[in-house]
Each structure stands twice: as C-alpha cells, then as structure tokens.
N, C-alpha and C positions, 0 to 999 in steps of 0.2 A: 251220908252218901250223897253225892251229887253228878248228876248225868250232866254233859251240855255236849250240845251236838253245833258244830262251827259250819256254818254251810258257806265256802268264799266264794261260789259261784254268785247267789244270792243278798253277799255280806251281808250276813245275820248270825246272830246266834240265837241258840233255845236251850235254856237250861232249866232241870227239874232239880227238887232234892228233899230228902229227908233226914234228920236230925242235926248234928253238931256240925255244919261245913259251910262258911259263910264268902259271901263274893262278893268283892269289888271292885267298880268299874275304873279305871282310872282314864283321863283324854275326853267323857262324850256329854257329849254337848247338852245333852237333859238330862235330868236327873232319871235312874231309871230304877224301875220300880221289883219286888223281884217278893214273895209268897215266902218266908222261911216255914218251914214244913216240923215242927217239933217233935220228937217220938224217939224208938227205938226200931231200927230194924231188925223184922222178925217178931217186934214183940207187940208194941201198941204203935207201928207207926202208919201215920195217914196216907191218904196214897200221892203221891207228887202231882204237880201241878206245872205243868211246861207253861213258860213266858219266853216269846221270842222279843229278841231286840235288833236294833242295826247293829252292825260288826264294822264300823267305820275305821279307815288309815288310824294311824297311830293311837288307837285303842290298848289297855293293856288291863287284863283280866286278874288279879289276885285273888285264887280259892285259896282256905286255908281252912285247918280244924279247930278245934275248940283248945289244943295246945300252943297256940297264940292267943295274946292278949287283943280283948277286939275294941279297947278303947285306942282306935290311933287313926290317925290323920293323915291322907297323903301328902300334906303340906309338911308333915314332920320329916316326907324324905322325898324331896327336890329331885332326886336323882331317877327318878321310877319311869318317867319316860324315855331316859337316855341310854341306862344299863340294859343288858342283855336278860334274856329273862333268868337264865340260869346265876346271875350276880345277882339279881332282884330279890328270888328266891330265899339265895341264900342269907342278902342282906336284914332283909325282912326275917325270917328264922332268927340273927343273930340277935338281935336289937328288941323283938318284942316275944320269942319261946317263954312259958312258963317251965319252974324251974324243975313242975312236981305234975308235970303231964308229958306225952309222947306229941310230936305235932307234924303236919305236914303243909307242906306250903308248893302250889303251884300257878307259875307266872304261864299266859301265851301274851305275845305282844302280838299287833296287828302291823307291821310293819307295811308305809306305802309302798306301792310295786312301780 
C-alpha cells in the first residue's frame, strides 16, 4: 500500500507506504531518498513513515507493485518523459510485468503550467 498526497499549491509531494509498492522519481534533480516499509498489511506491517519531497515541472512519478520486475532503468526507456502518463503506464506494464504475478502500475507526470 502506498499513500502520497501531491500538494501543487506547495509543489511537493509526501508519500508513505507499507509493503510490496515501489516508486520512482523520474526528471529531479537529487537523488531522493524514500523509507521502503516491508510487512503485510493487517498482519505484521510497520507503521508508514511520510517523506515529503519537491514536486518540481516536468517531474514523473512511477509507482508500481511487486508484479513488475524492479531491476530496470529509466535509461532503458527514453520515452518516460515525453509519453502521456497513461502510454507510460502501460508501456512500462508491457515490457517489464512478471508472467506469474498480478501488477499495477501508476504514472502522474508534473507537467509545466
């Protein structure tokens, strides 16, 4: 499970999480640092740990569950800035889903205003 709350007045975000749901930042400018939370919800999991970060223009978030493969590279796909998040998604699902898990995958871009 993973909470983030996008605040674009503040451009920031804050996101908590517990178990199998991992995120990545794609566009910001440091490297940013982020608590993975290990457990079971409901059963033995820890209690989340909020880490706010800036939410800078052309930012693009990648959560996904553990039915994606998580050895991969943004470098492996050039496109992640340019595509729509809904093409991102799905491009990402196509190319890295495990054959023998359920998976989800969700892109928000930061598009400059």
């Amino acid at each position: 499970m993973m909470l983030t709350l996008i605040d674009t007045t503040r451009r920031t975000f804050t996101v908590a999480s517990v178990g199998d749901i991992e995120l990545r930042v794609w566009g910001a400018t440091e490297r940013l640092g982020f608590v993975p939370r290990r457990g079971v919800v409901g059963f033995n999991a820890p209690p989340p740990m909020p880490v706010e970060h800036p939410f800078t223009p052309a930012m693009v978030l990648v959560m996904h569950s553990d039915g994606l493969r998580s050895q991969w590279d943004f470098n492996d796909f050039p496109w992640i800035g340019r595509e729509s998040a809904s093409i991102t998604a799905q491009r990402l699902l196509t190319a890295l889903a495990r054959d023998d898990d359920d998976a989800t995958v969700l892109v928000v871009r930061n598009t400059p205003s």
